[in-house]
C-alpha positions as CSV (number, residue, x, y, z in Angstrom):
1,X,-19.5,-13.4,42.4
2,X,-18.4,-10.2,43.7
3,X,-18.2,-7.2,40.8
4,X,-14.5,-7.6,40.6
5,X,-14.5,-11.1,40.1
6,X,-17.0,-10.6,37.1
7,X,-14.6,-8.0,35.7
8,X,-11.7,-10.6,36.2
9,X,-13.4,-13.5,34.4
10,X,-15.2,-10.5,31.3
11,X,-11.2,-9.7,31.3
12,X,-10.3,-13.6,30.8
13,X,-13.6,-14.1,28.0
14,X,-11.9,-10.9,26.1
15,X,-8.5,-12.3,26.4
16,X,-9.8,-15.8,24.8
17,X,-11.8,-13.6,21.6
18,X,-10.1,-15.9,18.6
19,X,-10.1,-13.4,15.9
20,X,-9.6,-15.9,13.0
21,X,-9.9,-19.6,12.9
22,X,-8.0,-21.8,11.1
23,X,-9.0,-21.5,7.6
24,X,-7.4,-21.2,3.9
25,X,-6.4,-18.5,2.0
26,X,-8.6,-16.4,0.2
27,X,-8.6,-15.6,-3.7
28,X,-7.8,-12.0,-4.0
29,X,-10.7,-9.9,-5.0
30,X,-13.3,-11.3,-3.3
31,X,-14.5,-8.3,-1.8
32,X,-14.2,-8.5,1.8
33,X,-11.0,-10.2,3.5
34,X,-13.1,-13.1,4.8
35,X,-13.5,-13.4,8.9
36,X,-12.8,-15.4,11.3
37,X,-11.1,-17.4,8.3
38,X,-7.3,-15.8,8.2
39,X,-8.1,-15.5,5.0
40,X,-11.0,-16.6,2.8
41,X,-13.5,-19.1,1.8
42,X,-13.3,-22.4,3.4
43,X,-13.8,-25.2,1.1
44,X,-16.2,-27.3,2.8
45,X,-18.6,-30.0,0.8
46,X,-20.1,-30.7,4.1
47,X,-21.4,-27.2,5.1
48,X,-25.1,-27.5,4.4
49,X,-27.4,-29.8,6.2
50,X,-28.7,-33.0,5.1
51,X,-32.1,-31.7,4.6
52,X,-33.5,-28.5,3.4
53,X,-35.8,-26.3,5.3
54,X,-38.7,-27.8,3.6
55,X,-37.9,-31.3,3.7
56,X,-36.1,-31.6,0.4
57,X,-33.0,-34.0,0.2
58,X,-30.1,-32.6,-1.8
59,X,-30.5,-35.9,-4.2
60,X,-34.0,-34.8,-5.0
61,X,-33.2,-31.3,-6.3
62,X,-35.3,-29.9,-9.1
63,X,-34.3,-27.6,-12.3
64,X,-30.8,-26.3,-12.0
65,X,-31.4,-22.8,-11.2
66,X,-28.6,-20.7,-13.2
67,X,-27.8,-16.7,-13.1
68,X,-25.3,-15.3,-15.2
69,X,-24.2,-11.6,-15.8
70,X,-21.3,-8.8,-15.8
71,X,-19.7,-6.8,-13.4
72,X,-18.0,-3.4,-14.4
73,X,-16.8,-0.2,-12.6
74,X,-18.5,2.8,-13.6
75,X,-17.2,3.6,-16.6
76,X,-17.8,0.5,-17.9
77,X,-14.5,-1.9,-17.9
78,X,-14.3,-4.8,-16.3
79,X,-12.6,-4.6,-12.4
80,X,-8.8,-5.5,-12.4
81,X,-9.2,-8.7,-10.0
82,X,-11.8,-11.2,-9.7
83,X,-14.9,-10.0,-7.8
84,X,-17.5,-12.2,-5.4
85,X,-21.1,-12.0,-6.9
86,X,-23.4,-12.5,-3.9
87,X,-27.0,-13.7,-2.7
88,X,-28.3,-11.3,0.1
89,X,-31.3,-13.0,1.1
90,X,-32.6,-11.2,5.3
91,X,-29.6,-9.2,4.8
92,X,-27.4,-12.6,4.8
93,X,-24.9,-12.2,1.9
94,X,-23.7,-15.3,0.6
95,X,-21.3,-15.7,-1.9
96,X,-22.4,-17.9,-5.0
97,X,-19.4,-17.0,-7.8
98,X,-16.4,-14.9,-8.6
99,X,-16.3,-13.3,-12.0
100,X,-13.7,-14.4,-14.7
101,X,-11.2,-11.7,-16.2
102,X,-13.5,-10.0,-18.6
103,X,-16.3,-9.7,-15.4
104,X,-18.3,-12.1,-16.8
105,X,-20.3,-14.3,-14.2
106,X,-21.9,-17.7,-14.0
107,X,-23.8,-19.6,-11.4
108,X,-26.3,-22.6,-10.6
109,X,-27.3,-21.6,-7.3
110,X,-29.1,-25.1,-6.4
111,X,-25.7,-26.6,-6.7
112,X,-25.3,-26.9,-3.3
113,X,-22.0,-28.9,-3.3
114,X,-20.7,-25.9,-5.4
115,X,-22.3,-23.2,-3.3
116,X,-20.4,-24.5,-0.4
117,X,-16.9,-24.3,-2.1
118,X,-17.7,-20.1,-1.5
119,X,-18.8,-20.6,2.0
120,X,-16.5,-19.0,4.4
121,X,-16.4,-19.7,8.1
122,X,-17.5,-16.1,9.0
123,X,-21.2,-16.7,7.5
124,X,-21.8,-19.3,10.5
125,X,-20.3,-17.0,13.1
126,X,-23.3,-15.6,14.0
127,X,-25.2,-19.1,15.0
128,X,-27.9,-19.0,11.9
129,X,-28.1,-21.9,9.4
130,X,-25.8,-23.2,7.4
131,X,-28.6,-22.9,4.2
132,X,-27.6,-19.9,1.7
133,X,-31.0,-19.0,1.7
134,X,-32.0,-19.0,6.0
135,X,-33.8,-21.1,7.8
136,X,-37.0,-20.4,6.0
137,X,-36.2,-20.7,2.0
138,X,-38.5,-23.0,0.3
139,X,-37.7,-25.1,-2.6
140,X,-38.5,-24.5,-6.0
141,X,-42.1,-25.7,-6.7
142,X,-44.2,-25.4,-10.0
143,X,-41.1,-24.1,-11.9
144,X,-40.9,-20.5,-9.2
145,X,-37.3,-20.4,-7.6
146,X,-38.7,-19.8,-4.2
147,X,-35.6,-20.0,-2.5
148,X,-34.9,-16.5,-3.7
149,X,-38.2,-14.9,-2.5
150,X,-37.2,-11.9,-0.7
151,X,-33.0,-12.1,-2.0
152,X,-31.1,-9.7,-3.6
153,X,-28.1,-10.4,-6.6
154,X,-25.4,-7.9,-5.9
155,X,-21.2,-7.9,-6.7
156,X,-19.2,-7.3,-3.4
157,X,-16.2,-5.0,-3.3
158,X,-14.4,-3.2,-0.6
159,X,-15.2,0.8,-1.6
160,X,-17.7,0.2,-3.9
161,X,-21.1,0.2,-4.3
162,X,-22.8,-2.5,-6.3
163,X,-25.8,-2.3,-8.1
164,X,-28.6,-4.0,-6.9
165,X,-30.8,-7.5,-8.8
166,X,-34.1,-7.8,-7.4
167,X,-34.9,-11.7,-7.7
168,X,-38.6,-12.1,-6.4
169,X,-40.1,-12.6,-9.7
170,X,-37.9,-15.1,-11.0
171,X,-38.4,-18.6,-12.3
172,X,-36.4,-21.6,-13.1
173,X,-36.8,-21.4,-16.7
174,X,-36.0,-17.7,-17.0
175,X,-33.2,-16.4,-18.7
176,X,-30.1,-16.4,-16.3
177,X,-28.8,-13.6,-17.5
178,X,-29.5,-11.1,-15.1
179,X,-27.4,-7.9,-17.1
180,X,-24.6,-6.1,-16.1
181,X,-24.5,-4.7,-12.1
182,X,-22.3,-1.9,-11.7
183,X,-19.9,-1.0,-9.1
184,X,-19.7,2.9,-7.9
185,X,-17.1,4.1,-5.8
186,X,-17.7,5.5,-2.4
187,X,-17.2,8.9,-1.7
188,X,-14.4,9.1,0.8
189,X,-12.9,5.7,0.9
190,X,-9.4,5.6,-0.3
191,X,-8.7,1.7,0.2
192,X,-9.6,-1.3,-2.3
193,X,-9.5,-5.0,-1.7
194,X,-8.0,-4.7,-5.6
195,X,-5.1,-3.0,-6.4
196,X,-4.3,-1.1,-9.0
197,X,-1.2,-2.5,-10.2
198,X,-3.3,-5.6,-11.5
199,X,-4.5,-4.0,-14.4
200,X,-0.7,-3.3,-14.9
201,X,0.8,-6.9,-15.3
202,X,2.3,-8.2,-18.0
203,X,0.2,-11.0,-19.7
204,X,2.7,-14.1,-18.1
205,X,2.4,-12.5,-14.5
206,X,-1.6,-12.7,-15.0
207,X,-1.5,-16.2,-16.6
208,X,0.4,-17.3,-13.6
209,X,-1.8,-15.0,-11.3
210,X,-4.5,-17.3,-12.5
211,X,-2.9,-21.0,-12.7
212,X,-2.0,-20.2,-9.1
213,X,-5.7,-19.6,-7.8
214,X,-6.6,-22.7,-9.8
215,X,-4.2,-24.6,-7.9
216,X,-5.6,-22.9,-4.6
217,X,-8.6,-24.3,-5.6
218,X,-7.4,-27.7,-5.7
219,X,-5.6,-27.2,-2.9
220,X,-2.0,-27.9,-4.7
221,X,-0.6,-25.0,-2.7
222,X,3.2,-25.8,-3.6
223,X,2.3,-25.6,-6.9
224,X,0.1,-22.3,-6.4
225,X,3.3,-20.8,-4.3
226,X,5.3,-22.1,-7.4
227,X,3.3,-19.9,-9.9
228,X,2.7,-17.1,-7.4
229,X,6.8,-17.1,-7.1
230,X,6.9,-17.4,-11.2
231,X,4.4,-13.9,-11.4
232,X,5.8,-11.5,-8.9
233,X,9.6,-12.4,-9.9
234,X,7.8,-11.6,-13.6
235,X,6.6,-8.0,-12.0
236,X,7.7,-7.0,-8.6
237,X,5.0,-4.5,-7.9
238,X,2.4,-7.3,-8.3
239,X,0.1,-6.5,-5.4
240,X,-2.3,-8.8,-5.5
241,X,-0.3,-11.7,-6.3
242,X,2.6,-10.6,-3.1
243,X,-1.0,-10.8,-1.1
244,X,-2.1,-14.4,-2.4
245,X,1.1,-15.6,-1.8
246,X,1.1,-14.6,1.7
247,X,-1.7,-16.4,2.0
248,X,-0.9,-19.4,0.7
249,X,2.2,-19.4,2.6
250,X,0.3,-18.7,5.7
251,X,-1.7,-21.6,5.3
252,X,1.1,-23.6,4.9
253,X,2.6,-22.3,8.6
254,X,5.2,-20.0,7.3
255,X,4.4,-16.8,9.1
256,X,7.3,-15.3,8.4
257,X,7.2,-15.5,4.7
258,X,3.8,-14.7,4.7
259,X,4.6,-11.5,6.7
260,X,6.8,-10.3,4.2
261,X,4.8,-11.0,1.5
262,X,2.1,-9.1,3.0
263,X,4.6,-6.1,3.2
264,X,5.7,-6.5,-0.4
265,X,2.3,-6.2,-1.4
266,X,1.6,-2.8,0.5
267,X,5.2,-1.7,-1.3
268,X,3.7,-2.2,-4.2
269,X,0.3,-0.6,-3.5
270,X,0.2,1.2,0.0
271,X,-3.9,1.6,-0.8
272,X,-4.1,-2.2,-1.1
273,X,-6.5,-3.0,2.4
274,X,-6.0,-6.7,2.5
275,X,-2.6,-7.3,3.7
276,X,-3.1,-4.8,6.3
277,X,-5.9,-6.6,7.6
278,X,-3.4,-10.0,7.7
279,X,-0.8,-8.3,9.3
280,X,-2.5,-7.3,11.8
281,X,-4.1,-10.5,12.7
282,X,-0.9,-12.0,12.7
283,X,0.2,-9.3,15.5
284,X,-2.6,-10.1,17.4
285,X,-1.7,-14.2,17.2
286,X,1.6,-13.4,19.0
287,X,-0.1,-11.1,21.3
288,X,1.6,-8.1,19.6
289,X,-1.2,-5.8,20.4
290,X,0.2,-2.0,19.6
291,X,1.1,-4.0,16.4
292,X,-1.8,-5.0,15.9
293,X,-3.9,-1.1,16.5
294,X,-1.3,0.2,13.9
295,X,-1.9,-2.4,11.3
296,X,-5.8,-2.1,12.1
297,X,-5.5,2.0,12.3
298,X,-3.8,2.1,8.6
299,X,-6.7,-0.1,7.4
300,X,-9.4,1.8,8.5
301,X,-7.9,5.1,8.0
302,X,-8.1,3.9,4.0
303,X,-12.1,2.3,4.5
304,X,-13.5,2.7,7.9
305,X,-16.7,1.1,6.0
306,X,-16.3,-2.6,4.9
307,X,-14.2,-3.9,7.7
308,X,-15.9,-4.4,10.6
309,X,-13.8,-7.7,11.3
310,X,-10.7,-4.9,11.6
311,X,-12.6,-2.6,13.8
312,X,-13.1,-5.8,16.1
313,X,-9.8,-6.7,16.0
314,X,-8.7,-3.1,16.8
315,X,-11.1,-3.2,19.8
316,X,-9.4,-6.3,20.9
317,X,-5.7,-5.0,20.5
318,X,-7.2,-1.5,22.5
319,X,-8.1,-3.1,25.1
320,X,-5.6,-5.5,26.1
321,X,-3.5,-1.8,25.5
322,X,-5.6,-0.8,28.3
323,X,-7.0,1.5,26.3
324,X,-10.8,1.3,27.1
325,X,-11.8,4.2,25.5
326,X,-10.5,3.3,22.0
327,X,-11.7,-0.2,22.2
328,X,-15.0,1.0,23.4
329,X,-15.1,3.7,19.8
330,X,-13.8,0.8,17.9
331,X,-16.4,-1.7,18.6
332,X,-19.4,0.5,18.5
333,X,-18.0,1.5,15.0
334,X,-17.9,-1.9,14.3
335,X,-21.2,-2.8,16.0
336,X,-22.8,0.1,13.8
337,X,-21.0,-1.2,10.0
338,X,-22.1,-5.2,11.2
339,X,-25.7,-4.9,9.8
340,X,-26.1,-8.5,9.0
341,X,-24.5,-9.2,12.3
342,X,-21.9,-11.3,10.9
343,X,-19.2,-10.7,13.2
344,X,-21.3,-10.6,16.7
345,X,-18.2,-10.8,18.9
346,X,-18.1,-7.3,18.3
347,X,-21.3,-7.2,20.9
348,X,-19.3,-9.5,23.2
349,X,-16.3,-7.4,23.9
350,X,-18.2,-3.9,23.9
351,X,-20.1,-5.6,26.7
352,X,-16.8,-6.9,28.3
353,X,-15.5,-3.1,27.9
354,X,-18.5,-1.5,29.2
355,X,-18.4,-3.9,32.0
356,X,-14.6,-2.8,32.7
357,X,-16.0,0.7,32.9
358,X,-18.8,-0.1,35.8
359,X,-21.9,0.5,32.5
360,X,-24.1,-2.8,33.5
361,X,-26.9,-1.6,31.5
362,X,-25.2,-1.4,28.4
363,X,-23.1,-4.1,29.4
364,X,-25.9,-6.3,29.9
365,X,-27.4,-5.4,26.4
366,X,-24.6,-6.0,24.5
367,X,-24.3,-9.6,26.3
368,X,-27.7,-10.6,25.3
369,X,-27.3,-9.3,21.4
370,X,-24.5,-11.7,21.6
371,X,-26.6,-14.4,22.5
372,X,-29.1,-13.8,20.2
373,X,-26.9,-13.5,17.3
374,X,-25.1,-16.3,17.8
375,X,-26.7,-18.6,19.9
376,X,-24.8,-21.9,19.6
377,X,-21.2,-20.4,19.6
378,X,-19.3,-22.8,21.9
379,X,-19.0,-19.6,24.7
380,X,-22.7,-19.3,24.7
381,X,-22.5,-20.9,28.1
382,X,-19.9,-18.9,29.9
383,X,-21.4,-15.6,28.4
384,X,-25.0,-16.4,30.1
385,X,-23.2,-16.8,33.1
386,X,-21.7,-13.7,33.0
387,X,-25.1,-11.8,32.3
388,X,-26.6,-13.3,35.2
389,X,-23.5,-11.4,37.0
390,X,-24.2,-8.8,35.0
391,X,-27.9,-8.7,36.4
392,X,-27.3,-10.0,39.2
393,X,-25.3,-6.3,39.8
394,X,-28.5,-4.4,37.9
395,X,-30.9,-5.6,40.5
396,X,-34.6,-4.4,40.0
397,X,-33.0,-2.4,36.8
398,X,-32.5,-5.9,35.0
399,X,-35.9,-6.7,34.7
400,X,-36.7,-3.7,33.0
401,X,-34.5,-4.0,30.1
C-alpha cells in the first residue's frame, strides 16, 4: 500500500470514529456526561461476567459489603444535584451510587446486579474487564474485602475536586460509614455538570425533578417526559431538568425536541457544561462539523479539565474541517486529561492526524497505545493493518520504537 493509499484508508477509519453509541440518558449530576453513551449510564444486568476473577460465582457471594457517607461542597451544604460516588481501583473509576438530596450516600458494593445499573458503556471502551474491580480483584476471604485492595472512594463532579477514602484496610464487618468527602472547586474552571438554578426550584419542580429520574430508572420515559414537562413549566429557568429532558427525549428519537431542550437549559444557565456536550454530539451525528467545534469550543472554554470525551469529539469535528492542526492540539489535550485511558480513540485519530501530516513515528505510537488500550474494540483488526503501513513506511526506524 502506497503512502497515499494509507492516508486514504487512516482518512476513512477517522471518518467511521462513532463518538457515542446508542445508550440512555443520563441522570443529571452524575459528574461527567457519560461517553460513548449519548448520555449516561447504561442499565445493563448482564454487564459482568459469569465468573469472578478468582473463580467465585455471583450465587456464591459472601457478606454484603456496604459503604455509606456524605458528600458536601466546601462550605459544607449538600451539592444542588445528585452526585456519582465512585470506586477508583488502577485508576479505573467506577460508579457504585448517586447521593440522595441531602448528599447522603448508600452502597453494597458486592451487589453486582446493582453495580451494573451504574455501569456506563464508556468504562468498557477501553477493552479491560467488565469487573468493577479489574481483572485481578479477589473476593472477600476471612471477613477482609479484598476486592478493594489498592481502590479509592471518591464523589465525581465536573470542576471539583473530591476528597479522597483510602479503602485498603477495610473489612466486611466494618462500619460502612466512611464520613463525609468533600468537594473543592478548581481554580480556573468556570463550568459545572450542576447548575446553579437547582438549588433555586420551587419544592413541586424538585419533587417532579425527582419522580421523573425514578421513572428513568424504570425506564417509563413517557412518564419521566411527563414529569420533566410538569417541573420546567413549574420554573422555566430549570436547568437541569431542560437537560434531562433532552435526554429522555433523545432517547426516544426526537432530536429536535431534544435540541431545544438542550438550548433551554443553557438559557437558563449558560455555565451549565452538559448540554453543550449533547449538542455537539448531535452536530457531529449529522455531520455538522463547524457545529460541532463551536459547541465543543464553548464547553471547554468553561472546563478544558473533565471532558476529554469533548476534546475528542472536537478533534474529530477539526479534522474533517481540515483543520489538522486544531485536531492534532485537541487530541493531545485530550490524550493528556485521559489518565485512566477511558476514551482511547483519542490515540486513534491523533495517529490518523499525525499520519495526515507525514509524522510515522508518532503515528505509529499512537496506533499501538490504541491497541493496547483497547484491544478487543471491533476495529482492532483494521488498525493493525494500518500500523503495519505505518511501519512498513518507518523501515529500520520501526523496529526501534
Amino acid at each position: 500500500m502506497t503512502t497515499q493509499c494509507f492516508l486514504r484508508g487512516a482518512l476513512a477509519l477517522a471518518l467511521g470514529i462513532s463518538v457515542y453509541a446508542q445508550g440512555r440518558a443520563p441522570s443529571t449530576g452524575s459528574g461527567n456526561p457519560n461517553f460513548p453513551s449519548p448520555t449516561g449510564p447504561t442499565r445493563n444486568p448482564t454487564t459482568f461476567p459469569n465468573n469472578f476473577p478468582d473463580g467465585t460465582a455471583p450465587g456464591q457471594l459472601e457478606t454484603p459489603l456496604y459503604l455509606s457517607g456524605k458528600v458536601v461542597m466546601d462550605d459544607g451544604t449538600p451539592p444542588p444535584d445528585r452526585v456519582a460516588v465512585q470506586l477508583v481501583c488502577r485508576t479505573r473509576p467506577r460508579t457504585i451510587g448517586y447521593t440522595d438530596r441531602k448528599g447522603y450516600f448508600s452502597a453494597d458494593v458486592n451487589d453486582r446486579k446493582t453495580m451494573a445499573q451504574y455501569e456506563d458503556a464508556s468504562d468498557n471502551d477501553s477493552g479491560f474487564s467488565n469487573s468493577p474491580f479489574g481483572s485481578s480483584g479477589g473476593r472477600s476471604r476471612n471477613g477482609i474485602a479484598g476486592e478493594l485492595l489498592g481502590c479509592d472512594l471518591q464523589a465525581s463532579l465536573a470542576g471539583f475536586r473530591s476528597d479522597v477514602y483510602h479503602l485498603d484496610a477495610r473489612r466486611s464487618l466494618d462500619n460502612p460509614d466512611v464520613g463525609t468527602l468533600f468537594l473543592h472547586r478548581l481554580a480556573n474552571v468556570e463550568g459545572l455538570t450542576i447548575s446553579a438554578t437547582s438549588a433555586l426550584a420551587p419544592k413541586d419542580a424538585t419533587k417532579a425533578f425527582d419522580k421523573a429520574l425514578d421513572d428513568e430508572k424504570k425506564q417509563k420515559l413517557p412518564d419521566a417526559q411527563k414529569e420533566l414537562n410538569k417541573a420546567v413549566s413549574l420554573y422555566p429557568k430549570y436547568a437541569a431538568a431542560w437537560y434531562e429532558l433532552g435526554n429522555v427525549q433523545r432517547t426516544q428519537k426526537d432530536i429536535e425536541g431534544a435540541r431545544q431542550s438542550y438550548a433551554k437549559a443553557l438559557e437558563a444557565d449558560p455555565k451549565f457544561v452538559s448540554p453543550y456536550l449533547q449538542l455537539g454530539d448531535l452536530a457531529g451525528h449529522d455531520q455538522k462539523w463547524q457545529e460541532a467545534a463551536d459547541d465543543t469550543d464553548r464547553l471547554l472554554r468553561l472546563n478544558p479539565v473533565d471532558f476529554p470525551q469533548a476534546w475528542l469529539l472536537n478533534a474529530i469535528a477539526n479534522f474533517n474541517l481540515g483543520k489538522l492542526d486544531a485536531a492534532e492540539k485537541s487530541a493531545r489535550e485530550g490524550a493528556s486529561r485521559d489518565t485512566a485511558h477511558r476514551y482511547p480513540k483519542i490515540n486513534l485519530l491523533l495517529g490518523v492526524v499525525l499520519a495526515q501530516k507525514r509524522d510515522y513515528p508518532g503515528a505509529a505510537e499512537n496506533l499501538r497505545s490504541y491497541l493496547r488500550y483497547a484491544p478487543t474494540a471491533e476495529d482492532a483488526e483494521q488498525v493493525k493493518k494500518q500500523l503495519e503501513e505505518v511501519e512498513k513506511v518507518l523501515g529500520p526506524q520501526a523496529k526501534k520504537q
